[in-house]
C-alpha positions in Angstrom: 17.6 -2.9 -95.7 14.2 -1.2 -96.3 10.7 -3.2 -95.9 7.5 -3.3 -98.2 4.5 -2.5 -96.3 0.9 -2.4 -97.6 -2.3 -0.8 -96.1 -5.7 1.6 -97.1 -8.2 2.8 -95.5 -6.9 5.1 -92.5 -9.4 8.0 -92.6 -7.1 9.9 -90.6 -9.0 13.0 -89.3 -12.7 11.1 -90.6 -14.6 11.7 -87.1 -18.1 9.3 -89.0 -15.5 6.5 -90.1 -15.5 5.7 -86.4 -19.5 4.7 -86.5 -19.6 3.6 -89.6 -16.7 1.0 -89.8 -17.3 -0.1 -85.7 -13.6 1.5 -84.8 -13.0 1.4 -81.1 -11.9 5.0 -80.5 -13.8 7.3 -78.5 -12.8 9.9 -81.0 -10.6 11.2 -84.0 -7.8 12.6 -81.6 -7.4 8.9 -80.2 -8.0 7.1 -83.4 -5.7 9.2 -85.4 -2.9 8.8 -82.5 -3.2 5.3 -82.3 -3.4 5.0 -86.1 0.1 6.7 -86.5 1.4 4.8 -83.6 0.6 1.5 -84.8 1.7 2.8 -88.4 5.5 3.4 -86.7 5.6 0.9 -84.7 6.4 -1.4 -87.8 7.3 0.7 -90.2 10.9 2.2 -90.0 12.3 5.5 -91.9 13.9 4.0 -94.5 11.5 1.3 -95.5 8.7 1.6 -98.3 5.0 1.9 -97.7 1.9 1.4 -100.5 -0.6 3.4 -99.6 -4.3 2.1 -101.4 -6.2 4.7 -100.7 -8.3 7.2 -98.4 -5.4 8.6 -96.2 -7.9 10.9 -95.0 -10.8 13.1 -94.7 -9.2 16.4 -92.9 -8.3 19.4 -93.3 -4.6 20.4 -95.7 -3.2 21.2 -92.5 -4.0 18.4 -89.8 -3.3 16.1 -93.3 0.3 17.8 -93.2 0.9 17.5 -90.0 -0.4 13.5 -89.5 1.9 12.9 -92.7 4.3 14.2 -91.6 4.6 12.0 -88.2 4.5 8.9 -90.5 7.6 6.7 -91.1 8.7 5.3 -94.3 8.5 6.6 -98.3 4.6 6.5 -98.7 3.8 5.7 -102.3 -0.1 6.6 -102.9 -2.8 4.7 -105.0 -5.3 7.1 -105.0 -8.5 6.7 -103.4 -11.9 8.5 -103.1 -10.6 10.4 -100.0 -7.2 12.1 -100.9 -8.4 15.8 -101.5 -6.2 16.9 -97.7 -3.5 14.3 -99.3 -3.5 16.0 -102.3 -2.7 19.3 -101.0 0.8 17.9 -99.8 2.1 15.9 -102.6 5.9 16.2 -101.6 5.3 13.6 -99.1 4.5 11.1 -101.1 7.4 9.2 -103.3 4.9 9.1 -106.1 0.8 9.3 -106.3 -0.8 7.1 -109.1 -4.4 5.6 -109.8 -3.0 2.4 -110.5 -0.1 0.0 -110.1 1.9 -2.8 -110.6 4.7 -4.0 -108.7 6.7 -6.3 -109.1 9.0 -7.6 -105.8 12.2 -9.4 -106.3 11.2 -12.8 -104.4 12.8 -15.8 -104.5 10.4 -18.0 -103.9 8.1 -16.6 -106.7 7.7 -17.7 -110.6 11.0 -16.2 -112.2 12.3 -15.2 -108.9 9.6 -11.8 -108.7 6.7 -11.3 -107.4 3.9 -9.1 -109.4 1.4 -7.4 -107.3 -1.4 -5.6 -108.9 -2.4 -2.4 -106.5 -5.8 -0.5 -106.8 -7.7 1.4 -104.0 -11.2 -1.1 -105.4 -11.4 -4.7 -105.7 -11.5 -6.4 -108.9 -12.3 -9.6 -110.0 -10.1 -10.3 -112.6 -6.9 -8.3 -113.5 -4.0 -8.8 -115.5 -2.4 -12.1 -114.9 -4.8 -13.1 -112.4 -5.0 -16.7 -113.8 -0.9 -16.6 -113.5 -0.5 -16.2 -109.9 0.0 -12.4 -109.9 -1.7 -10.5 -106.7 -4.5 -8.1 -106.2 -4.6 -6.3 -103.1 -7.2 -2.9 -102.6 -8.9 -1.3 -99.7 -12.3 0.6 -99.8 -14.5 -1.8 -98.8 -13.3 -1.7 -95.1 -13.9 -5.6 -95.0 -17.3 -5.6 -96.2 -16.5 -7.6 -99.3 -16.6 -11.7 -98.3 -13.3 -13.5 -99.0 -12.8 -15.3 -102.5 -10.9 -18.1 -101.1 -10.2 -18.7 -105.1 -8.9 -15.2 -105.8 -5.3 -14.2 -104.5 -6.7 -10.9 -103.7 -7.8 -9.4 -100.1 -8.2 -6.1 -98.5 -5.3 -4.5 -96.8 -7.3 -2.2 -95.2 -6.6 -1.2 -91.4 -10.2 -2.1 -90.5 -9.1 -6.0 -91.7 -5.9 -5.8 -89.5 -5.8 -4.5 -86.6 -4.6 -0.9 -87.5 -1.9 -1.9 -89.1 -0.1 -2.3 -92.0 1.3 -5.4 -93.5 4.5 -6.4 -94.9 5.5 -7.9 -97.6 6.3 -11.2 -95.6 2.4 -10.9 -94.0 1.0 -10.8 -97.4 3.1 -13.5 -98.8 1.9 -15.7 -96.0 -1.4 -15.2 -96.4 -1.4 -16.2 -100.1 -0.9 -19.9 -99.5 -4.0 -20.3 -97.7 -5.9 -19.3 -100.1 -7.6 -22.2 -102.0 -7.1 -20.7 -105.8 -5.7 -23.0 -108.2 -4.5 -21.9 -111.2 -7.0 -22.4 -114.2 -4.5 -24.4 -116.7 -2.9 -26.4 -113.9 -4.2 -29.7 -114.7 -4.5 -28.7 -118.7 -1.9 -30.9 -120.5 -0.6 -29.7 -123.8 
């Protein structure tokens, strides 16, 4: 059976991301190599991975080859940082600007769960009020939480270095305070 993952942010081959987002590599040889590491170490052939954005700032080439290494079918949400991505398209199962998917869930409303993917944050988007999900990277965990928004950064600055599943993601939700606006309206 093949796994959803989610994640953003990797700046694979990005030697300033190191200083700028605080990352504990010495430099972009060891972040990259643990980056892909961790990336594998969940993430199996066959299962499905949403990219959100800024695979990386590198060269085609080093791009190619870090792809390359990476398990799963990567589907890409562009970012601001996908010009080496770019360059190697093949790899990716698809490359959009914007996406909604929808996961067969049965614990969700109507047994599927709609998840609403874009490489920024947004405050509202389309059935926010419903219980539909927002998840984006770019920010690198700068933005505060909106305990009353089911939205949050998948980045790998916010987790570790890794990416989350499907499962991860669900359980997150629930803690979240939102309530949805026409819960206690009475028709």
């Amino acid at each position: 059976m093949n796994h959803i993952y989610f994640t953003s942010d990797h700046h694979f081959g990005h030697k300033n991301i190191i200083e700028y987002s605080n990352r504990p590599f010495d430099n972009i040889d060891k972040m990259d190599e643990e980056l892909i590491r961790r990336w594998n170490s969940k993430i199996q052939p066959q299962d499905n991975v949403y990219h959100i954005g800024d695979v990386g700032l590198t060269t085609p080439e080093r791009m190619k080859d870090i792809l390359d290494r990476l398990n799963g079918n990567i589907f890409l949400i562009k970012g601001n940082h996908e010009h080496a991505a770019l360059t190697y398209r093949e790899r990716f199962t698809w490359v959009k600007d914007y996406h909604e998917l929808k996961v067969k869930d049965p614990d969700a409303p109507n047994g599927s769960q709609t998840i609403v993917l874009l490489h920024y944050a947004m405050k509202v988007w389309r059935s926010s009020f419903r219980g539909t999900w927002h998840l984006y990277g770019h920010s690198h965990g700068s933005l505060p939480n909106d305990p009353n928004s089911l939205s949050f950064d998948v980045g790998v600055d916010c987790h570790n270095y890794y990416p989350l599943s499907y499962q991860e993601v669900k359980d997150i939700m629930p803690k979240k305070e939102w309530t949805p606006p026409f819960a206690n309206r009475k028709d």
